[in-house]
C-alpha positions as CSV (number, residue, x, y, z in Angstrom):
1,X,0.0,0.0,0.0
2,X,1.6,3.7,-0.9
3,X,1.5,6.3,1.8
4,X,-0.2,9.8,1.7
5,X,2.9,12.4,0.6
6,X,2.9,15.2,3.0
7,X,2.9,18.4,0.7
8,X,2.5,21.0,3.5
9,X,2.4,20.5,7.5
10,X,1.9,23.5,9.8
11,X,1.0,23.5,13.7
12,X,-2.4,25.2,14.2
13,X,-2.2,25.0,17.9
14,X,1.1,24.1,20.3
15,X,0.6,23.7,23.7
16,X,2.8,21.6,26.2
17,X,0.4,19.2,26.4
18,X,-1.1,19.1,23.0
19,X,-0.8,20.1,19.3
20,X,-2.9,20.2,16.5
21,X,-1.0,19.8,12.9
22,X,-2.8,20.7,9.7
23,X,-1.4,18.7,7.0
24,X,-2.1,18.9,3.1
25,X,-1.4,15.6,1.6
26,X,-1.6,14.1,-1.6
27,X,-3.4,10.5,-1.8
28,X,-2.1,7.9,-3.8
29,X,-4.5,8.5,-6.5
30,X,-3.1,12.3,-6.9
31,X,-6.1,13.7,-5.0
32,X,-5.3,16.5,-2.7
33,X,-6.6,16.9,1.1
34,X,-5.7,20.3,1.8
35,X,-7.1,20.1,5.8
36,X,-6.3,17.3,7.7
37,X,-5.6,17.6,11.1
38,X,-3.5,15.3,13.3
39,X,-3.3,15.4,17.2
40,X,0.1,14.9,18.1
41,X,0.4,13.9,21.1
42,X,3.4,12.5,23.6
43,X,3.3,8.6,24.0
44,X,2.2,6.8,26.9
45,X,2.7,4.0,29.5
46,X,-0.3,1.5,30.7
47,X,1.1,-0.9,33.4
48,X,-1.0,-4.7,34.4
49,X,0.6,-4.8,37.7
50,X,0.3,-8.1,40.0
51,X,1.4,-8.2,43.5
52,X,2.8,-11.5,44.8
53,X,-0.4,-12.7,46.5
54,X,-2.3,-11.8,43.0
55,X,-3.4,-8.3,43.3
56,X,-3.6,-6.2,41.0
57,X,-3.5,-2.4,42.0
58,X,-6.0,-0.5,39.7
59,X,-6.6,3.3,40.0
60,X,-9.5,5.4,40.3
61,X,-9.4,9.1,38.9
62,X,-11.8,12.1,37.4
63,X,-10.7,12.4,34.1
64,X,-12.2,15.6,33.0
65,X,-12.7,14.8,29.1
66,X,-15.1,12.1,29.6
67,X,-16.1,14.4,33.0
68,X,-16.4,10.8,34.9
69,X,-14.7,9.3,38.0
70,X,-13.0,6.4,36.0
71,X,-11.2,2.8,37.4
72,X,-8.1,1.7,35.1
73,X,-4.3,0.9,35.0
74,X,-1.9,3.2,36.8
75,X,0.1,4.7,33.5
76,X,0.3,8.4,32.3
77,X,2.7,10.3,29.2
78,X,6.1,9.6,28.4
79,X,8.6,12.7,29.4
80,X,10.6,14.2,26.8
81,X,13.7,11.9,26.4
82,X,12.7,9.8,28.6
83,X,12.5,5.0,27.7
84,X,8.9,3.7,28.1
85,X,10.1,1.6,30.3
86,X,11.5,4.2,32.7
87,X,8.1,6.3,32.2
88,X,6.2,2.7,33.3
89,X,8.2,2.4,36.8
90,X,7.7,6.4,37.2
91,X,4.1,5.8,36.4
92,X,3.1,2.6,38.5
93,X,5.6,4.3,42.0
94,X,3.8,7.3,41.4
95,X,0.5,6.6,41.0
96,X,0.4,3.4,43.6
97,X,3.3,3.6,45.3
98,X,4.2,0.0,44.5
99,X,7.4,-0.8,42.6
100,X,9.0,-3.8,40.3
101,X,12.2,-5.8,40.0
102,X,11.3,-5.9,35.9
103,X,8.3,-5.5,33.5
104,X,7.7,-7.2,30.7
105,X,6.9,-5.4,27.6
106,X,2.9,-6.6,26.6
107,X,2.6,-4.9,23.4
108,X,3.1,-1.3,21.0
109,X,-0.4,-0.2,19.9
110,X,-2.0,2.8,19.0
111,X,-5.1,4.2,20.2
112,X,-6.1,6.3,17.2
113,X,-3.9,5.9,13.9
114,X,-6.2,7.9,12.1
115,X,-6.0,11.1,13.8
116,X,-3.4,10.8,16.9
117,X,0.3,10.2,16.7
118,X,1.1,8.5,19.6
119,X,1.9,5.1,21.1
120,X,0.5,3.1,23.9
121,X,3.4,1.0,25.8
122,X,1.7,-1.8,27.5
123,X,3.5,-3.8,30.2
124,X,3.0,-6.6,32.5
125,X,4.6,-5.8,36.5
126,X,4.9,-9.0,38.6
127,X,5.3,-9.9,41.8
128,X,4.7,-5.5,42.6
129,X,5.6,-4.2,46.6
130,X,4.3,-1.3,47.6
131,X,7.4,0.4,48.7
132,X,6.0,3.8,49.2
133,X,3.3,6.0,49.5
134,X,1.5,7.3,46.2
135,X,3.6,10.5,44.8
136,X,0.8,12.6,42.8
137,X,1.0,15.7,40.9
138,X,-0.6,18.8,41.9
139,X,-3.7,18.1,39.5
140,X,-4.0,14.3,40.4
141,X,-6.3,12.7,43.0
142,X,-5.9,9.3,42.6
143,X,-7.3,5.8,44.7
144,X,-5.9,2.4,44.6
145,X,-7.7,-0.3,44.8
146,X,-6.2,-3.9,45.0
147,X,-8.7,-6.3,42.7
148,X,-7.9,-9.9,42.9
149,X,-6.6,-11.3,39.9
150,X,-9.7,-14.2,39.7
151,X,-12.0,-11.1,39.8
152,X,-10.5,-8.8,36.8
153,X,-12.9,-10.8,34.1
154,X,-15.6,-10.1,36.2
155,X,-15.1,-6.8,36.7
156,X,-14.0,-6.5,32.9
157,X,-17.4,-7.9,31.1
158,X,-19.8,-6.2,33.8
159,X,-18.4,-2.8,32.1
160,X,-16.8,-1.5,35.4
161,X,-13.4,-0.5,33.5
162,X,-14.3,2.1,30.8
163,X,-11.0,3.0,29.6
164,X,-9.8,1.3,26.0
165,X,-6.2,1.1,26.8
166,X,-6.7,-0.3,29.7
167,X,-9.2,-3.1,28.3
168,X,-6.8,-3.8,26.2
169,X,-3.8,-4.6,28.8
170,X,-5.9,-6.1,30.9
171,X,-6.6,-9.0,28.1
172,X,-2.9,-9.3,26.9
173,X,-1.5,-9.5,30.4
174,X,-4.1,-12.0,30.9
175,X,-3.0,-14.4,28.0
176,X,0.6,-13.5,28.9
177,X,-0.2,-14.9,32.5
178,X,-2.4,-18.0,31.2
179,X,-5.6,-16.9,32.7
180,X,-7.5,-16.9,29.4
């Protein structure tokens, strides 16, 4: 399959936290799109954390775009420069205050190819300690709760976790750990 040729790309927003590129392309077929707009966004981290006695420490947070009090993965964005896997144990010690030896990288996906840039990094945490209290930014108020691992499915198909990204880790850490 050919790619769209990019004939003209210019921000038409730039914010920290978000930009909005306008791009005029040219399709494949020589027909030209002279407003298509692209979120480009920074990358971000989803962790499937397990504790040794198979908990798994969710969090619960308002998140103001869907204006909702949500339960998913601890995870967040990727700082400038900074490995996914770094921005993973950041994220989960953060968020939960629990910690890894290593993570296992789950999968690379992308939320929304068609209008977003960024990448989801999913990883699997076992055997997680809670090593300190949660760190949060200034914006953040953010609950764990410890689900037991037999009860993720449940919790899963009776549509208590909203969040895509976090459906989606969920189910690969779930094959990963043979609970399928």
């Amino acid at each position: 399959m050919q790619t769209w040729k990019i004939l003209n790309s210019h921000n038409v927003f730039q914010h920290v936290w978000y930009t909005l590129r306008q791009d005029t392309v040219q399709l494949p077929d020589g027909r030209i799109i002279d407003d298509y707009f692209v979120s480009v966004r920074r990358d971000v981290v989803l962790i499937f954390a397990l504790t040794p006695d198979q908990q798994i420490p969710l969090v619960r947070q308002y998140k103001h775009g869907a204006q909702k009090t949500l339960l998913e993965l601890p995870g967040g964005y990727i700082d400038n420069g900074e490995p996914p896997l770094g921005a993973a144990q950041r994220e989960l010690l953060e968020e939960t205050g629990y910690a890894a030896d290593a993570l296992q990288l789950l999968a690379q996906v992308h939320g929304d190819p068609t209008k977003d840039t960024n990448t989801f990094y999913l990883y699997l945490a076992k055997n997680v300690v809670k090593v300190q209290e949660q760190s949060l930014d200034h914006t953040e108020d953010i609950t764990v709760e410890l689900i037991p691992l037999d009860q993720i499915r449940q919790l899963l198909l009776a549509g208590a976790i909203h969040v895509a990204g976090s459906i989606a880790t969920i189910y690969l850490a779930l094959e990963r750990l043979g609970q399928l």
